[in-house]
ChimeraX commands (.cxc) that place a marker at each C-alpha (Angstrom):
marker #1 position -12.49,-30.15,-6.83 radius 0.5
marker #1 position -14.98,-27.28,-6.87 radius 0.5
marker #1 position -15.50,-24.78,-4.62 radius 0.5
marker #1 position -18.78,-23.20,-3.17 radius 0.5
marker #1 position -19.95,-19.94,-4.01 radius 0.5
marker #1 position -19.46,-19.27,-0.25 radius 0.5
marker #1 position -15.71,-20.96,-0.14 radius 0.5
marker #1 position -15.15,-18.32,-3.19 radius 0.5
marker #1 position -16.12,-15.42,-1.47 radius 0.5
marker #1 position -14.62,-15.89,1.54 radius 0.5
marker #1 position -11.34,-16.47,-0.31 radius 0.5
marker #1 position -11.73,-13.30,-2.73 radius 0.5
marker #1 position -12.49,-11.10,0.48 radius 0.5
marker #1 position -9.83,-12.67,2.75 radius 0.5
marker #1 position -7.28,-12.37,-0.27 radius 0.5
marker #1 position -8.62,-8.81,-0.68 radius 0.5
marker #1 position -8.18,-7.75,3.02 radius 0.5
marker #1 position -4.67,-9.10,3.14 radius 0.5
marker #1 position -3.42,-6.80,-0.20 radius 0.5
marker #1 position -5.20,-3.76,1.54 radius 0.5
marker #1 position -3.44,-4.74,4.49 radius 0.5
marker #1 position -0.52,-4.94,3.47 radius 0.5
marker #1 position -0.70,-1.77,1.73 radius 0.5
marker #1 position -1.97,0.34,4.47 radius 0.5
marker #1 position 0.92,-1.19,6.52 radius 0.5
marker #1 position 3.77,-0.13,4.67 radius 0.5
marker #1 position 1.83,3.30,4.32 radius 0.5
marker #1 position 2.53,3.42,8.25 radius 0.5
marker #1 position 5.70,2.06,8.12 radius 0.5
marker #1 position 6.30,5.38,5.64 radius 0.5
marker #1 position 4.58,7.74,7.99 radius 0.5
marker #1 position 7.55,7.09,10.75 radius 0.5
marker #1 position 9.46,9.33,9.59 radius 0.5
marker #1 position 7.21,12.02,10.40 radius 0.5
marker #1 position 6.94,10.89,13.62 radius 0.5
marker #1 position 10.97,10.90,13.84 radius 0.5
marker #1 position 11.21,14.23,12.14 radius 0.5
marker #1 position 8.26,15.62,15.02 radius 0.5
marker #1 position 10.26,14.53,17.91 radius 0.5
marker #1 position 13.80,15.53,17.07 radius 0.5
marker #1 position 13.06,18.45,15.53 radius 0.5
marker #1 position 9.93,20.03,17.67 radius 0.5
marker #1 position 12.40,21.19,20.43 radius 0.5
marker #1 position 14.99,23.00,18.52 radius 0.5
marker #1 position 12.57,24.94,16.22 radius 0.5
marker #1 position 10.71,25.79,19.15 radius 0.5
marker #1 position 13.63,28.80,19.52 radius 0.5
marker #1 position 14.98,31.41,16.83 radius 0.5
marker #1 position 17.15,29.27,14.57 radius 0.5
marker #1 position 19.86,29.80,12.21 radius 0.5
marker #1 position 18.94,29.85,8.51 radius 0.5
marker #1 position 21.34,26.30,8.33 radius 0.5
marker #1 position 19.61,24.55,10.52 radius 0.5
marker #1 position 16.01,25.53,9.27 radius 0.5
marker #1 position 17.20,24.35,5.65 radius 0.5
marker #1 position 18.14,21.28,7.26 radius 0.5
marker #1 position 15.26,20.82,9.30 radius 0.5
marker #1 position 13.15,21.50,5.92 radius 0.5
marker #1 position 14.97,18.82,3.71 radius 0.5
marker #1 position 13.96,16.30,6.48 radius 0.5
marker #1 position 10.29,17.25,6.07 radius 0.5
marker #1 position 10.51,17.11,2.07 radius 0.5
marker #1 position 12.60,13.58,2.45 radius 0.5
marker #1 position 9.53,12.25,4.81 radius 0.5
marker #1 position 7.03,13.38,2.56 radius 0.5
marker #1 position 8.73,11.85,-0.33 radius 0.5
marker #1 position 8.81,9.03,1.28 radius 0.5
marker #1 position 5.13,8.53,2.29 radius 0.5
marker #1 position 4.17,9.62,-1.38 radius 0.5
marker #1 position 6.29,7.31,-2.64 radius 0.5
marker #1 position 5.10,4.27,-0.60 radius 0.5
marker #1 position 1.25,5.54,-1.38 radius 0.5
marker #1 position 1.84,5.65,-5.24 radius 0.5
marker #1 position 3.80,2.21,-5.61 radius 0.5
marker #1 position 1.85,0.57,-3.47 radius 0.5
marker #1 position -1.28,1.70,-5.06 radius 0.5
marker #1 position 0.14,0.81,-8.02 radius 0.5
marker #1 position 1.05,-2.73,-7.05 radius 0.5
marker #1 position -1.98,-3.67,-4.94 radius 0.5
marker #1 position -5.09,-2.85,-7.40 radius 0.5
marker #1 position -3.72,-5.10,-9.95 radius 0.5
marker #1 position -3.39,-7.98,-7.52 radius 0.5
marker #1 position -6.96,-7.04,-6.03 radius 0.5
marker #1 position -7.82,-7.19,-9.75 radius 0.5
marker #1 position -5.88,-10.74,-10.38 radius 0.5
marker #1 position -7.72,-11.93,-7.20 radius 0.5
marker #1 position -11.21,-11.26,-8.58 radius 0.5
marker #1 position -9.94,-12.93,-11.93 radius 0.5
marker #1 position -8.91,-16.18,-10.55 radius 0.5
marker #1 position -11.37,-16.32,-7.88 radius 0.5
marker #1 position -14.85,-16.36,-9.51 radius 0.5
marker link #1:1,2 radius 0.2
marker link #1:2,3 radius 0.2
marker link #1:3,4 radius 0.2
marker link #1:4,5 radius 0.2
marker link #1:5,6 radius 0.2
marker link #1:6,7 radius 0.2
marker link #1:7,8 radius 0.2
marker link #1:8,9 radius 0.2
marker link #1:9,10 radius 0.2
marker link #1:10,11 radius 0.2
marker link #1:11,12 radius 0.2
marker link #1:12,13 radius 0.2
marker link #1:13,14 radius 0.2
marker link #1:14,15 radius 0.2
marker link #1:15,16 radius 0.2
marker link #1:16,17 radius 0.2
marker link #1:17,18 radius 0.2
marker link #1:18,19 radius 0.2
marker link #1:19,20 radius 0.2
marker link #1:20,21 radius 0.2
marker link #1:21,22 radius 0.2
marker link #1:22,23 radius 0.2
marker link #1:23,24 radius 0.2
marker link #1:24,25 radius 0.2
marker link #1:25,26 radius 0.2
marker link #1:26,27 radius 0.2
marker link #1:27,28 radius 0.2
marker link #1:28,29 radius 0.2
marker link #1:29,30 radius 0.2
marker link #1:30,31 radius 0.2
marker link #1:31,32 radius 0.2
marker link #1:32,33 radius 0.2
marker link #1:33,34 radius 0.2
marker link #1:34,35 radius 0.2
marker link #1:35,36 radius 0.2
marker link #1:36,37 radius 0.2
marker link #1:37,38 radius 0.2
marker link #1:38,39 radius 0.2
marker link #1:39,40 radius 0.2
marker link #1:40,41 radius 0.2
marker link #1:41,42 radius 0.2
marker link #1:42,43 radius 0.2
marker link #1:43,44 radius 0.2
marker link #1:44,45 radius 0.2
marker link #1:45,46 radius 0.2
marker link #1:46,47 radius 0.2
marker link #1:47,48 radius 0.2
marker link #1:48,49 radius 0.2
marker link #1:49,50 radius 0.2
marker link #1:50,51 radius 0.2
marker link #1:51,52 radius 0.2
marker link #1:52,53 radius 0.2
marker link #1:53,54 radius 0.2
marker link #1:54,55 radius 0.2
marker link #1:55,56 radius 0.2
marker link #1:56,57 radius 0.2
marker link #1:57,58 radius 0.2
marker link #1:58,59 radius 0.2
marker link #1:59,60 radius 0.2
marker link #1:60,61 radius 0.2
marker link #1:61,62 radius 0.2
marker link #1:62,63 radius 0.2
marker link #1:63,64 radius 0.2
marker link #1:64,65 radius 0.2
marker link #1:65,66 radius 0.2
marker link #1:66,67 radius 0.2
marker link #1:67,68 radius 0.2
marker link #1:68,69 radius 0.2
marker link #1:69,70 radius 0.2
marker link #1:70,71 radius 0.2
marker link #1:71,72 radius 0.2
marker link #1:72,73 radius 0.2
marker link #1:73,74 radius 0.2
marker link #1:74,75 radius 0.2
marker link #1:75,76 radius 0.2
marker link #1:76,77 radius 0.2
marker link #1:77,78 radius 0.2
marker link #1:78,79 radius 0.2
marker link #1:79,80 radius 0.2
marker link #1:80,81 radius 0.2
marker link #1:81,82 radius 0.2
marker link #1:82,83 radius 0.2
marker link #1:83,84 radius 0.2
marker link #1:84,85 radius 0.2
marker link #1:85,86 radius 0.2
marker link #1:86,87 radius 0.2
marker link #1:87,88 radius 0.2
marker link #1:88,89 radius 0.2
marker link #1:89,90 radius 0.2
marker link #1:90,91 radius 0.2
view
């Protein structure tokens, strides 16, 4: 069976859009804990703190930004060479 130039390009693109997808999904899923670190933590700093509880409060924001560079550089890592086996097989 051969497929249409059109067939292939549709497939390359849709194949393409799912890997970005996927990538820029677990990039949100990443960025939570930002958004869990914002809404526990914008109340209490709001106030003079102890020196504790602001080292604390930092080592959550370090963890969470770990995280979301961790999740950007693995998954860049992993989805351009599937992008790239895509365009391979699909010519």
């Amino acid at each position: 069976m051969r497929l249409t130039s059109r067939t292939k390009t549709f497939l390359r693109w849709s194949g393409i859009f799912i890997v970005s997808l996927c990538y820029f999904l677990g990039l949100f899923i990443a960025s939570q804990s930002f958004a869990v670190f914002l809404e526990s933590q914008s109340l209490l700093l709001s106030n003079p703190i102890s020196m504790n509880t602001y080292n604390q409060a930092m080592d959550s924001l370090i963890q969470a930004t770990d995280r979301v560079f961790d999740a950007a550089i693995y998954g860049f890592a992993i989805c351009v060479p599937f992008i790239l086996f895509i365009f391979k097989k699909i010519r």
